[in-house]
PDB file as gemmi writes it, atoms N, CA and C in Angstrom:
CRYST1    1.000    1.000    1.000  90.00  90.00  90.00 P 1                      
ATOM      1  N   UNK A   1     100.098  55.233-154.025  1.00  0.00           N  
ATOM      2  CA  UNK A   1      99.434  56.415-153.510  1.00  0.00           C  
ATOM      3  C   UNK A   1     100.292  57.644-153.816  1.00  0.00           C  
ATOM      4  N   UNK A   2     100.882  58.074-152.986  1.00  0.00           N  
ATOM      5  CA  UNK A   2     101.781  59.073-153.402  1.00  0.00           C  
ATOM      6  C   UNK A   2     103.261  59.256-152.993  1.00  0.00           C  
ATOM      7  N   UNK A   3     104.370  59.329-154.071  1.00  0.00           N  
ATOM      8  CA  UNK A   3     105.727  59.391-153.808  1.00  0.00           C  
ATOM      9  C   UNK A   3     106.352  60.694-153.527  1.00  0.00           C  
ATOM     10  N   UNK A   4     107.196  60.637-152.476  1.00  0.00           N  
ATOM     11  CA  UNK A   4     107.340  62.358-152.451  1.00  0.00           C  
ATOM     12  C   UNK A   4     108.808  62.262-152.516  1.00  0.00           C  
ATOM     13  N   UNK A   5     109.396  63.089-152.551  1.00  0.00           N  
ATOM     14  CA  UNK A   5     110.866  63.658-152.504  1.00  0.00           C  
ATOM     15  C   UNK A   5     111.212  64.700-151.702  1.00  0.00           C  
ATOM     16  N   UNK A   6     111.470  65.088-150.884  1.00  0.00           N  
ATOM     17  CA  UNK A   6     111.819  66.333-149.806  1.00  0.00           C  
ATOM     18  C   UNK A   6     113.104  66.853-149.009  1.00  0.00           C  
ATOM     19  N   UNK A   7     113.527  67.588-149.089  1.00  0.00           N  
ATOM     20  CA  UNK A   7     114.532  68.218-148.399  1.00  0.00           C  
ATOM     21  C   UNK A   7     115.153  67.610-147.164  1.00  0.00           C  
ATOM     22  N   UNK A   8     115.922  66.775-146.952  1.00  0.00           N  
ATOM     23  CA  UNK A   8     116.539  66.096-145.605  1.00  0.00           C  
ATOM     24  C   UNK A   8     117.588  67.234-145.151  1.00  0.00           C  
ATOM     25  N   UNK A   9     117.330  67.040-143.605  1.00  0.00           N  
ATOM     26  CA  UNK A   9     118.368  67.500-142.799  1.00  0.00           C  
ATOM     27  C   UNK A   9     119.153  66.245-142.037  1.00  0.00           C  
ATOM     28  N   UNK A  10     120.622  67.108-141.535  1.00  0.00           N  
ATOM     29  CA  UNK A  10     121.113  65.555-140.452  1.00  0.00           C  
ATOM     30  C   UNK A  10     121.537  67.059-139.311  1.00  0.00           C  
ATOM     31  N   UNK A  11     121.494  66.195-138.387  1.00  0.00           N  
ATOM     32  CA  UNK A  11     121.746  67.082-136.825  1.00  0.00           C  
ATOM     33  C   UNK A  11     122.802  65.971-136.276  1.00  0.00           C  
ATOM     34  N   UNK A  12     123.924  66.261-135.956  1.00  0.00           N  
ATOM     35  CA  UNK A  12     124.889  65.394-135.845  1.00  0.00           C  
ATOM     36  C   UNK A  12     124.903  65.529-133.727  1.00  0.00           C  
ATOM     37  N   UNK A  13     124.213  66.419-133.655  1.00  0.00           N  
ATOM     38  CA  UNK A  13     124.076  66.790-131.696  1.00  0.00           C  
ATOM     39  C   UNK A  13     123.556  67.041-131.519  1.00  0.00           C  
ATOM     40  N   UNK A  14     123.130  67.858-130.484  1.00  0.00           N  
ATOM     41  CA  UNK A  14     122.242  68.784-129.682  1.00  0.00           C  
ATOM     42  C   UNK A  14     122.767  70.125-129.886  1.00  0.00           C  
ATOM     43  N   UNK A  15     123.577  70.483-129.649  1.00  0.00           N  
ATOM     44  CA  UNK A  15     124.394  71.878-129.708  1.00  0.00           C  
ATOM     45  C   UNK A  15     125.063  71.869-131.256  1.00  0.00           C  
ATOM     46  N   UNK A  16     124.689  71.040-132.120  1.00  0.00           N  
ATOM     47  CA  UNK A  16     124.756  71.671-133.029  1.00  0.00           C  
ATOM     48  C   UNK A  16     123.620  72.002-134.652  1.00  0.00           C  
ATOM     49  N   UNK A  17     124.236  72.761-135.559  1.00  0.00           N  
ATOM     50  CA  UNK A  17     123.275  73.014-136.634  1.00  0.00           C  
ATOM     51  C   UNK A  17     122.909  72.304-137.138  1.00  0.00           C  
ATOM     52  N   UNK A  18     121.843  72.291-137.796  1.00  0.00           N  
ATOM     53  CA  UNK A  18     121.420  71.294-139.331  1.00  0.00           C  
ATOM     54  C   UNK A  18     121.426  71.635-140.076  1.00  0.00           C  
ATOM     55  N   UNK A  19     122.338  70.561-141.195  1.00  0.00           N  
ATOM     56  CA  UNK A  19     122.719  70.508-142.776  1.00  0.00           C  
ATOM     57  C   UNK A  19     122.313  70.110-143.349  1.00  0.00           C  
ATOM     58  N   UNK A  20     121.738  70.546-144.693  1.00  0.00           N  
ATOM     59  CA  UNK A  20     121.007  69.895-145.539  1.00  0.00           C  
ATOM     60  C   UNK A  20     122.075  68.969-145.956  1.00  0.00           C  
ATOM     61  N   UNK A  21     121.112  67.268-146.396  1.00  0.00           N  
ATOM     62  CA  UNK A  21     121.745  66.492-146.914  1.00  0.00           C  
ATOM     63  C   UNK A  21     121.342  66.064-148.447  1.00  0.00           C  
ATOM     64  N   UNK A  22     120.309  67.032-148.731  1.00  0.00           N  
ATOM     65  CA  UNK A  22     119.860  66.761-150.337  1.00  0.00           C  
ATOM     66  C   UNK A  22     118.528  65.717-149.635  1.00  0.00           C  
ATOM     67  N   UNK A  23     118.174  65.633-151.611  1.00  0.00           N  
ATOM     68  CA  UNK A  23     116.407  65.223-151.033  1.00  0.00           C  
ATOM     69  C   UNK A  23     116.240  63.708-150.684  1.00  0.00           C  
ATOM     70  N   UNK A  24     115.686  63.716-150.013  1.00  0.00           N  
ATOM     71  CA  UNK A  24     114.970  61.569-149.311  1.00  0.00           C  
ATOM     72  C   UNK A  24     114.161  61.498-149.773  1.00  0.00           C  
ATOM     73  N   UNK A  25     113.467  60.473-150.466  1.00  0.00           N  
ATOM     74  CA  UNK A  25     112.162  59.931-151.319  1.00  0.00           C  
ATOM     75  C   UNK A  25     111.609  58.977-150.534  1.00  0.00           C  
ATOM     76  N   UNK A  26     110.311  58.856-150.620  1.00  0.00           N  
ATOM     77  CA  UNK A  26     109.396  57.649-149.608  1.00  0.00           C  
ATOM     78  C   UNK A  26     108.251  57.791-150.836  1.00  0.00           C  
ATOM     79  N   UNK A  27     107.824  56.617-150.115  1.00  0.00           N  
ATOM     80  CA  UNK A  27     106.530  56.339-150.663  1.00  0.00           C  
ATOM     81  C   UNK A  27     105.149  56.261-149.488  1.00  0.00           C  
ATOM     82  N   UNK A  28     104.109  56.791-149.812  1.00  0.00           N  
ATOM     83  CA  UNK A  28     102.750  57.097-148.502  1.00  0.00           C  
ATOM     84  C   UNK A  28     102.028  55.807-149.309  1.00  0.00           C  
ATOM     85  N   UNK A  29     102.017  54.571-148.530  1.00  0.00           N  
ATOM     86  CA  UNK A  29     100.884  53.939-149.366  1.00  0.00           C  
ATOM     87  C   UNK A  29      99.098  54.372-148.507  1.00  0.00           C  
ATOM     88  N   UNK A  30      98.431  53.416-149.195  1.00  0.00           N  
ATOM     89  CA  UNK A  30      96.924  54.493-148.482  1.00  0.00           C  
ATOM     90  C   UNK A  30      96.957  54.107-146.996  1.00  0.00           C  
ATOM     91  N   UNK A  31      97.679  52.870-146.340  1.00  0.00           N  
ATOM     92  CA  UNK A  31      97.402  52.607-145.220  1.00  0.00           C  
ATOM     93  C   UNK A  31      98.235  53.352-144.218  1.00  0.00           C  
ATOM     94  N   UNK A  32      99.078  53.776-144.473  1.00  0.00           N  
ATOM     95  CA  UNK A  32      99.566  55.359-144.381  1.00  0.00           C  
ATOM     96  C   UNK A  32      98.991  56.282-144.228  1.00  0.00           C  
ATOM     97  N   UNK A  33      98.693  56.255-144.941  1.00  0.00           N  
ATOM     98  CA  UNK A  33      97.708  57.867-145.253  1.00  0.00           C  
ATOM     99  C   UNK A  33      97.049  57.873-144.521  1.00  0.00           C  
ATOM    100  N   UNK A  34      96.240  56.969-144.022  1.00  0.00           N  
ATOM    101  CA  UNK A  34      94.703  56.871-143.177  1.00  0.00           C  
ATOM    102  C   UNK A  34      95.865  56.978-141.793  1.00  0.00           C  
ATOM    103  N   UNK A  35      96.748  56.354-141.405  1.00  0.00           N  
ATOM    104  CA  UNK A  35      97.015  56.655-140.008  1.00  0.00           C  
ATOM    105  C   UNK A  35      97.584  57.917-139.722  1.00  0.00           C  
ATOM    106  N   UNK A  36      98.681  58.821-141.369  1.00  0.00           N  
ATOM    107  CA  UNK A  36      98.601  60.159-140.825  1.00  0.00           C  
ATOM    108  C   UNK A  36      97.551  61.015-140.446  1.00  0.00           C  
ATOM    109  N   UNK A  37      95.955  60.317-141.565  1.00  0.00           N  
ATOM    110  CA  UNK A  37      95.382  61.287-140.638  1.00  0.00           C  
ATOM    111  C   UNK A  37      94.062  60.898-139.756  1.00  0.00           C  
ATOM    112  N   UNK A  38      94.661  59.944-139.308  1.00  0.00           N  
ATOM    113  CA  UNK A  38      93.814  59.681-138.053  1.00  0.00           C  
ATOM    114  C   UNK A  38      94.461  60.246-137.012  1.00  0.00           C  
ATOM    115  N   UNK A  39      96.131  60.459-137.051  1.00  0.00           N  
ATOM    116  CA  UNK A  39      96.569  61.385-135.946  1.00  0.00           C  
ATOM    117  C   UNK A  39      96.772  62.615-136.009  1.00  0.00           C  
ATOM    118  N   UNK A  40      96.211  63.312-137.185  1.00  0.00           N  
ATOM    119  CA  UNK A  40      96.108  64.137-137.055  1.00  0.00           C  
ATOM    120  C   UNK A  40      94.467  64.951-136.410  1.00  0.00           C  
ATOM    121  N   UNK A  41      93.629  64.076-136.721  1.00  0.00           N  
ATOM    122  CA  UNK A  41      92.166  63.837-135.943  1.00  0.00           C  
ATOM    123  C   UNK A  41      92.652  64.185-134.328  1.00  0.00           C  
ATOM    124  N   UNK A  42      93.433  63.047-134.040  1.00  0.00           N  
ATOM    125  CA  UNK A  42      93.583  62.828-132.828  1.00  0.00           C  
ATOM    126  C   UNK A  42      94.261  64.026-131.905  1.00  0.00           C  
ATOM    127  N   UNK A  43      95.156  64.399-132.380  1.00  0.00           N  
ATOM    128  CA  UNK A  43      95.702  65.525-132.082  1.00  0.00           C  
ATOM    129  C   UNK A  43      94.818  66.606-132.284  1.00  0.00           C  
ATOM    130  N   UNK A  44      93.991  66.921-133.009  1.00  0.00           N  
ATOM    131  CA  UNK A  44      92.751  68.399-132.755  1.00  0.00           C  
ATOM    132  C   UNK A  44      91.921  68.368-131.828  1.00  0.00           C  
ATOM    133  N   UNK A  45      91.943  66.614-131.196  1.00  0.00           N  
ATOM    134  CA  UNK A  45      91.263  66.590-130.514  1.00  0.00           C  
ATOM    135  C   UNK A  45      91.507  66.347-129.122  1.00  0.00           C  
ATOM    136  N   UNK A  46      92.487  66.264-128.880  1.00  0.00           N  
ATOM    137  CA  UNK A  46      93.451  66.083-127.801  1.00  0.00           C  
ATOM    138  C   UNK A  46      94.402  66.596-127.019  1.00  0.00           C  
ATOM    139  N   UNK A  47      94.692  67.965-127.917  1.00  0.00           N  
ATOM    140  CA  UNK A  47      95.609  69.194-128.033  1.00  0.00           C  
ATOM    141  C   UNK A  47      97.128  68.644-127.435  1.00  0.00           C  
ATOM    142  N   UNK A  48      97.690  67.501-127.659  1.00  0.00           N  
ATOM    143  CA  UNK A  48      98.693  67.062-127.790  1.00  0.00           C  
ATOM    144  C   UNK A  48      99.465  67.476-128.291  1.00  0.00           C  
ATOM    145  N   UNK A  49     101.005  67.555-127.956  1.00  0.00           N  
ATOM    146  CA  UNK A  49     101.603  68.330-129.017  1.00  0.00           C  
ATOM    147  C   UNK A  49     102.242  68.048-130.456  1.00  0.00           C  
ATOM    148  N   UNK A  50     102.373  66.536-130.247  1.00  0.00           N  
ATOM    149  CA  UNK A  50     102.958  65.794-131.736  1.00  0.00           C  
ATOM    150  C   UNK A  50     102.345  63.781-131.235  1.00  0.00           C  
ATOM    151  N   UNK A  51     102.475  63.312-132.284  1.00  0.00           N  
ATOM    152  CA  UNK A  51     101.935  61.946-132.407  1.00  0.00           C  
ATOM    153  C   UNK A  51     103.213  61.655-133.128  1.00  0.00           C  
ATOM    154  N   UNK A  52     104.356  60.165-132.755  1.00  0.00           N  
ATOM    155  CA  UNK A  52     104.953  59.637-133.486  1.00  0.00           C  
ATOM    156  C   UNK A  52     104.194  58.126-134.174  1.00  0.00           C  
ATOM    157  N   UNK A  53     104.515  58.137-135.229  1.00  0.00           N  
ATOM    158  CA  UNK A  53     104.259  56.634-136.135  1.00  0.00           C  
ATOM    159  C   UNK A  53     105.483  56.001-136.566  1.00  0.00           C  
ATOM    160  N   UNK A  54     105.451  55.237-136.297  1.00  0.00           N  
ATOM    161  CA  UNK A  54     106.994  53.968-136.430  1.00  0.00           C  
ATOM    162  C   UNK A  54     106.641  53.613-137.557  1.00  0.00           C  
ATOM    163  N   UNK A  55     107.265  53.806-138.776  1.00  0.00           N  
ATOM    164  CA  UNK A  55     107.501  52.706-140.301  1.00  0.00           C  
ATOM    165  C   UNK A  55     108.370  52.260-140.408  1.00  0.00           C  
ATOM    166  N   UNK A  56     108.427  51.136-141.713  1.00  0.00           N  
ATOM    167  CA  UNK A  56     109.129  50.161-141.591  1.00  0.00           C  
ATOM    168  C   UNK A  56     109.659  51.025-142.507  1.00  0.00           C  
ATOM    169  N   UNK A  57     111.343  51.280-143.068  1.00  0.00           N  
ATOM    170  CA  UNK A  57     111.871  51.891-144.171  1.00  0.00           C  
ATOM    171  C   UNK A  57     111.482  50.970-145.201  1.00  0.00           C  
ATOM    172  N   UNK A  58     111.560  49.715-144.770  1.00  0.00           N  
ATOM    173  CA  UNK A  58     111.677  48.941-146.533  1.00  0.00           C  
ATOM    174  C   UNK A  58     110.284  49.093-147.237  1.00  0.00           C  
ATOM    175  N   UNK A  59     109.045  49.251-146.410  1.00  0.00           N  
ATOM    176  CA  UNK A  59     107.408  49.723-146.743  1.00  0.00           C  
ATOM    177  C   UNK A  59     107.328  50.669-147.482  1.00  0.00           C  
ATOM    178  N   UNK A  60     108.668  51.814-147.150  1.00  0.00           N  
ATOM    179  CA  UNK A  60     108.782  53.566-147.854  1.00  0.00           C  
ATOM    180  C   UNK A  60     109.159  53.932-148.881  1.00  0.00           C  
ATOM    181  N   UNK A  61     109.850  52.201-149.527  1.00  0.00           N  
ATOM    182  CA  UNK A  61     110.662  52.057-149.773  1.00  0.00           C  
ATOM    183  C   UNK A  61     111.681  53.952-150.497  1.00  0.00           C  
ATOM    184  N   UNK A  62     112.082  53.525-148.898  1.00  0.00           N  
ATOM    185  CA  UNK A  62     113.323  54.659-148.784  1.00  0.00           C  
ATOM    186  C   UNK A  62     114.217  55.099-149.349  1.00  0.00           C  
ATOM    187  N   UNK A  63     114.277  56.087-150.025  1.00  0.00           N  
ATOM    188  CA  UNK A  63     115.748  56.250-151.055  1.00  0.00           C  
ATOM    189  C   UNK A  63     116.383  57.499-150.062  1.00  0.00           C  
ATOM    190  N   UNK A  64     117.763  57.212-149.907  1.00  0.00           N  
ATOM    191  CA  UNK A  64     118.317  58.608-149.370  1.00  0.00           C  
ATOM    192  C   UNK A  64     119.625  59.373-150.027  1.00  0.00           C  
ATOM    193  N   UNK A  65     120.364  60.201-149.940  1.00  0.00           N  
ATOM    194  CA  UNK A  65     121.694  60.386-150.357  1.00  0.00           C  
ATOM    195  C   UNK A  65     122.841  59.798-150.250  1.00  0.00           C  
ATOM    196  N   UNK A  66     123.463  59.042-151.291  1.00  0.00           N  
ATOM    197  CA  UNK A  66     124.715  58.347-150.920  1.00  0.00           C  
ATOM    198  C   UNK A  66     125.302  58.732-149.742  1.00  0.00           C  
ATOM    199  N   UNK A  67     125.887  59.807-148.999  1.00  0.00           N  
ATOM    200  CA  UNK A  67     126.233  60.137-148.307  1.00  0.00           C  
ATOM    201  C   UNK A  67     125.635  59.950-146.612  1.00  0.00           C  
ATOM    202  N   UNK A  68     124.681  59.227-146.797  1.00  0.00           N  
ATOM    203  CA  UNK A  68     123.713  59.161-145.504  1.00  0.00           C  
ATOM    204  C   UNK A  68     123.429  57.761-145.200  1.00  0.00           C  
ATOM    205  N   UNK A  69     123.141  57.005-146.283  1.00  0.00           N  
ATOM    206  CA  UNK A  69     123.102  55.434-146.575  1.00  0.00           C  
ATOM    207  C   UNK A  69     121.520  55.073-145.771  1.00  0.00           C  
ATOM    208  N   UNK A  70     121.487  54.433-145.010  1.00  0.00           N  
ATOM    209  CA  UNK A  70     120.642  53.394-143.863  1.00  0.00           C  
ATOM    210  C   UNK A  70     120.486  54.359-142.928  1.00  0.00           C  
ATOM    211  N   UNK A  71     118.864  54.571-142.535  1.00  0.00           N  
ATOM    212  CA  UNK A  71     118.500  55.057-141.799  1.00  0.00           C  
ATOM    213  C   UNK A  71     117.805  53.665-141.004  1.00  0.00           C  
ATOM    214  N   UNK A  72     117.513  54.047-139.667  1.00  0.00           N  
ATOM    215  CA  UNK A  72     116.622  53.059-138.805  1.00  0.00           C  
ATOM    216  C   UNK A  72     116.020  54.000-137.406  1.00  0.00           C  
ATOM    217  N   UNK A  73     115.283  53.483-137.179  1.00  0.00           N  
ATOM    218  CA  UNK A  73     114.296  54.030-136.304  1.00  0.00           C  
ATOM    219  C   UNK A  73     113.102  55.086-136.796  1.00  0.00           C  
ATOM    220  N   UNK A  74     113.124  54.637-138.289  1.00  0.00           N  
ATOM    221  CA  UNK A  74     112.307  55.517-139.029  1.00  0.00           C  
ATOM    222  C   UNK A  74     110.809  55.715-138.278  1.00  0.00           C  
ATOM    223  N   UNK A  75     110.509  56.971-138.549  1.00  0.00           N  
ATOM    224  CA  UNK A  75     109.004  57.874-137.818  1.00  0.00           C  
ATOM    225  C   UNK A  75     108.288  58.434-138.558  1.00  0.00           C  
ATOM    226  N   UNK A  76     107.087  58.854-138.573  1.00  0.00           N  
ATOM    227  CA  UNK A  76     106.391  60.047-139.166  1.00  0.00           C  
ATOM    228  C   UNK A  76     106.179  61.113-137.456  1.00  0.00           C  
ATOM    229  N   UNK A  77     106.695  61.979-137.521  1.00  0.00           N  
ATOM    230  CA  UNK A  77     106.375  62.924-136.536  1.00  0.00           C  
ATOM    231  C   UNK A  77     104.986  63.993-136.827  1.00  0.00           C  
ATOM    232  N   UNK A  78     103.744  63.826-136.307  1.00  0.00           N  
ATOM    233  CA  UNK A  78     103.021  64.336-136.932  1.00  0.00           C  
ATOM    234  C   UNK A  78     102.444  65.346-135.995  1.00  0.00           C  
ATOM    235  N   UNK A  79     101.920  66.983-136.390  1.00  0.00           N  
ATOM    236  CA  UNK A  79     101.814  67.814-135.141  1.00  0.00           C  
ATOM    237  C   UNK A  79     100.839  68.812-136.339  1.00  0.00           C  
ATOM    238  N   UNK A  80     100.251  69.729-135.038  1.00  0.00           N  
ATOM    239  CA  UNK A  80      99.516  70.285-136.150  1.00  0.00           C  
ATOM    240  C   UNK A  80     100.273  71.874-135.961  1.00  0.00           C  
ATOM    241  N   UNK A  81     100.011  72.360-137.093  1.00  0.00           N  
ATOM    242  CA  UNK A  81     100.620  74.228-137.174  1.00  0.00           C  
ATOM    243  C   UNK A  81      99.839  75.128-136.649  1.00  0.00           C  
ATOM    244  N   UNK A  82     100.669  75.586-135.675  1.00  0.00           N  
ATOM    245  CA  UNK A  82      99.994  76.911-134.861  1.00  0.00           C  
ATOM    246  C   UNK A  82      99.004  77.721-135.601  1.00  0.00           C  
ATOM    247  N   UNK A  83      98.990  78.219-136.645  1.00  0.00           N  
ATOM    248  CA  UNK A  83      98.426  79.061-136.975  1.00  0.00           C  
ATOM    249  C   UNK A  83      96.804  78.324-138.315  1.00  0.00           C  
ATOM    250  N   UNK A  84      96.705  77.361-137.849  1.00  0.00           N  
ATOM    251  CA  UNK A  84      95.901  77.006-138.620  1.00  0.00           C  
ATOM    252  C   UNK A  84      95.234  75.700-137.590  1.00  0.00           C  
ATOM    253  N   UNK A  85      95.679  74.883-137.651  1.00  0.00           N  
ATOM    254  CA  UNK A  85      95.657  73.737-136.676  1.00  0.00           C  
ATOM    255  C   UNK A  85      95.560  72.618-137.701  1.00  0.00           C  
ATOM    256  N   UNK A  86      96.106  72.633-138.729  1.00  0.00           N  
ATOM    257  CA  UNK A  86      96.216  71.873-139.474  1.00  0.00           C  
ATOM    258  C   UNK A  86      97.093  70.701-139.894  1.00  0.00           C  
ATOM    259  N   UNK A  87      97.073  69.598-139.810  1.00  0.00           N  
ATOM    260  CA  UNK A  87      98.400  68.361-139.474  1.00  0.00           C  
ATOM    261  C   UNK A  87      99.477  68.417-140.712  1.00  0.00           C  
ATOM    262  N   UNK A  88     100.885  68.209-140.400  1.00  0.00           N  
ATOM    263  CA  UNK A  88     101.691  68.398-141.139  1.00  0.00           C  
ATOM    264  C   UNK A  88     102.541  67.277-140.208  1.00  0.00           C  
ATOM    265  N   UNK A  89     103.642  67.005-140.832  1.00  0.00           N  
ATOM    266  CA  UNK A  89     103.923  65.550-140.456  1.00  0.00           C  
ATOM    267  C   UNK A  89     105.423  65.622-141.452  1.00  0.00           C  
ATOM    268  N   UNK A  90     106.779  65.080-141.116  1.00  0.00           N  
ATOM    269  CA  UNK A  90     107.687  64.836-142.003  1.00  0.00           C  
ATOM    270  C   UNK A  90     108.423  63.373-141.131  1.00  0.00           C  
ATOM    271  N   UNK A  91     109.249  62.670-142.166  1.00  0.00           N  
ATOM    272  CA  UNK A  91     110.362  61.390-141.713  1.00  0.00           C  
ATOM    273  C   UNK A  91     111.245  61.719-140.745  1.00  0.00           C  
ATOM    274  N   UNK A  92     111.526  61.088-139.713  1.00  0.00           N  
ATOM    275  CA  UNK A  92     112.185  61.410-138.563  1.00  0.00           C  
ATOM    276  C   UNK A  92     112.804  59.933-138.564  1.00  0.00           C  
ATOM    277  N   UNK A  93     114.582  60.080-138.185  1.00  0.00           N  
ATOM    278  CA  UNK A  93     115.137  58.709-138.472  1.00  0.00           C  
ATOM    279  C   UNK A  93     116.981  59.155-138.153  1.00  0.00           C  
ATOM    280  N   UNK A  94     117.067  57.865-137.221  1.00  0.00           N  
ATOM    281  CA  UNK A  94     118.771  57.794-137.023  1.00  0.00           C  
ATOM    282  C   UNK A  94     119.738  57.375-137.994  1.00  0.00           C  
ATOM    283  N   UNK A  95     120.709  58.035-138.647  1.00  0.00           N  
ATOM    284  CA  UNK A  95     121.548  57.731-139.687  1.00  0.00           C  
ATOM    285  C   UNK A  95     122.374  56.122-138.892  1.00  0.00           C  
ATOM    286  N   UNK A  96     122.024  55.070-139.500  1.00  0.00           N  
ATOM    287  CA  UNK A  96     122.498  53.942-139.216  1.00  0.00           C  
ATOM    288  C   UNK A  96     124.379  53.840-138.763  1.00  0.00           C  
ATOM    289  N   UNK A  97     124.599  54.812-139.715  1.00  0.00           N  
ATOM    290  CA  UNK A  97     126.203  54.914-139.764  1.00  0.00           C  
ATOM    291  C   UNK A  97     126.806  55.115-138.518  1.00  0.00           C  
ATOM    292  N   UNK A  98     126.040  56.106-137.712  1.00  0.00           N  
ATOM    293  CA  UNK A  98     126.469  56.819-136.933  1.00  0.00           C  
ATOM    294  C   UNK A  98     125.504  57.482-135.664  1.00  0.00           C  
ATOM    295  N   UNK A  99     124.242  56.963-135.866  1.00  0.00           N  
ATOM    296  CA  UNK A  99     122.963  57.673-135.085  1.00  0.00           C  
ATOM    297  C   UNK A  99     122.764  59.021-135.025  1.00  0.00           C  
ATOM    298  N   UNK A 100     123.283  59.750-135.847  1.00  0.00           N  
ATOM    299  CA  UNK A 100     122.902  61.340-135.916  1.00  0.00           C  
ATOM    300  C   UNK A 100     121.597  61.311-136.550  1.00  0.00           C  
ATOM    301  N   UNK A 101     120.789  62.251-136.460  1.00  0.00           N  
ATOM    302  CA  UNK A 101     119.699  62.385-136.571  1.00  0.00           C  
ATOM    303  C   UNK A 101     119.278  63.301-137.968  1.00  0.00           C  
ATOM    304  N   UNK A 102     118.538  62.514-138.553  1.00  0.00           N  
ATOM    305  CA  UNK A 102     117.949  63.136-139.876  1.00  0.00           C  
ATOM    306  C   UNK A 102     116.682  63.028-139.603  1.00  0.00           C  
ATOM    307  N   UNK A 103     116.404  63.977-140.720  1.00  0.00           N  
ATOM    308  CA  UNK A 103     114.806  64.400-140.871  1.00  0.00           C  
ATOM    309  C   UNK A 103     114.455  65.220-142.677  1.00  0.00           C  
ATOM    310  N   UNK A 104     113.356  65.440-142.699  1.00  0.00           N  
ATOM    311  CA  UNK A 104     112.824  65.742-143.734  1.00  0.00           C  
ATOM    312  C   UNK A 104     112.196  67.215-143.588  1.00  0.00           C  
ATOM    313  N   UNK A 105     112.190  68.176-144.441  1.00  0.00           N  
ATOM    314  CA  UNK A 105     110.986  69.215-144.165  1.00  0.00           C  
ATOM    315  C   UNK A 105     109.748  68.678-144.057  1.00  0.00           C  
ATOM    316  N   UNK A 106     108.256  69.439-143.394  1.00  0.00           N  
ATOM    317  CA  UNK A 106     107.547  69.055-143.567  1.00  0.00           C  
ATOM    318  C   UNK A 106     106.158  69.261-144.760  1.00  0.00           C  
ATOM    319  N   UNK A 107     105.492  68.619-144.716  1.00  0.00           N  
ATOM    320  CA  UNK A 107     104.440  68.085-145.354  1.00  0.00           C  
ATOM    321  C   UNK A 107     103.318  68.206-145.264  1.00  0.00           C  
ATOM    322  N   UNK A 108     101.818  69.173-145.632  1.00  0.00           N  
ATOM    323  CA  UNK A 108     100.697  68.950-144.901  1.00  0.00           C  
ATOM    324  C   UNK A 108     100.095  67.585-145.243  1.00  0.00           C  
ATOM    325  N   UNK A 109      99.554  66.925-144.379  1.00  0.00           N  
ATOM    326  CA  UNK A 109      98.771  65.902-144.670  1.00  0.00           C  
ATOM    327  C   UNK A 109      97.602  65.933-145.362  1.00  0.00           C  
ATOM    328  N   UNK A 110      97.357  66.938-145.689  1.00  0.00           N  
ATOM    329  CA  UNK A 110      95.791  67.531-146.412  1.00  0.00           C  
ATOM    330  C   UNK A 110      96.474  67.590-148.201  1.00  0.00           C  
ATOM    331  N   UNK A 111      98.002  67.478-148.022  1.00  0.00           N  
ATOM    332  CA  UNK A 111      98.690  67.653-149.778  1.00  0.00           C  
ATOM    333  C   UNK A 111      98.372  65.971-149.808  1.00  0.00           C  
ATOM    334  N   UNK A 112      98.332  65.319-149.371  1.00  0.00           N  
ATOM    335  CA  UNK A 112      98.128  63.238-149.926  1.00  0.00           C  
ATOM    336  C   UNK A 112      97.186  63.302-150.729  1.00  0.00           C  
ATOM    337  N   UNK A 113      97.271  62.877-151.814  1.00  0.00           N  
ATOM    338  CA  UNK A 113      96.713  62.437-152.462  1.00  0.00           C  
ATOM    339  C   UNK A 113      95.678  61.428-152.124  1.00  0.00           C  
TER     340      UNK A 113                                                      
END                                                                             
């Protein structure tokens, strides 16, 4: 379906910044696709503020920056944008090494192929 590549961040706290860690690659297969946007359905219709989806990394098959290695607790965080109401959704996931928190920019779900 469709492979993306995108901008990762890591947040090493709460009180502190996020650094880019260079780009993370996944793969959306279609059964994917249909659940980003069934929550994104769900959410226009529900006025919720975000929907998480649990994936398996090895399904994504996940590529990240040497420097980051193994992620786990991988997510799709999916929410829609204020100014449109339109679902957008990026990878949400604990750096295995260390549990600091990475993430991806986001994504509209309406760009899937």
């Amino acid at each position: 379906m469709d492979d993306l590549t995108i901008e990762g961040w890591r947040k090493t706290g709460d009180d502190q910044k996020s650094t880019p860690v260079g780009n993370i690659s996944f793969h959306i297969d279609e059964e994917l696709h249909l659940r980003l946007e069934q929550a994104e359905d769900q959410l226009q219709e529900s006025h919720e503020p975000e929907i998480l989806i649990d994936v398996d990394s090895q399904r994504l098959n996940l590529q990240t920056p040497a420097d980051i290695g193994e992620l786990s607790g991988c997510r799709f965080r999916v929410y829609l944008h204020q100014g449109d109401e339109r679902g957008h959704f990026h990878l949400v996931a604990n750096r295995a090494a260390d549990g600091s928190l990475v993430y991806t920019n986001a994504v509209m779900v309406d760009q899937l192929g």
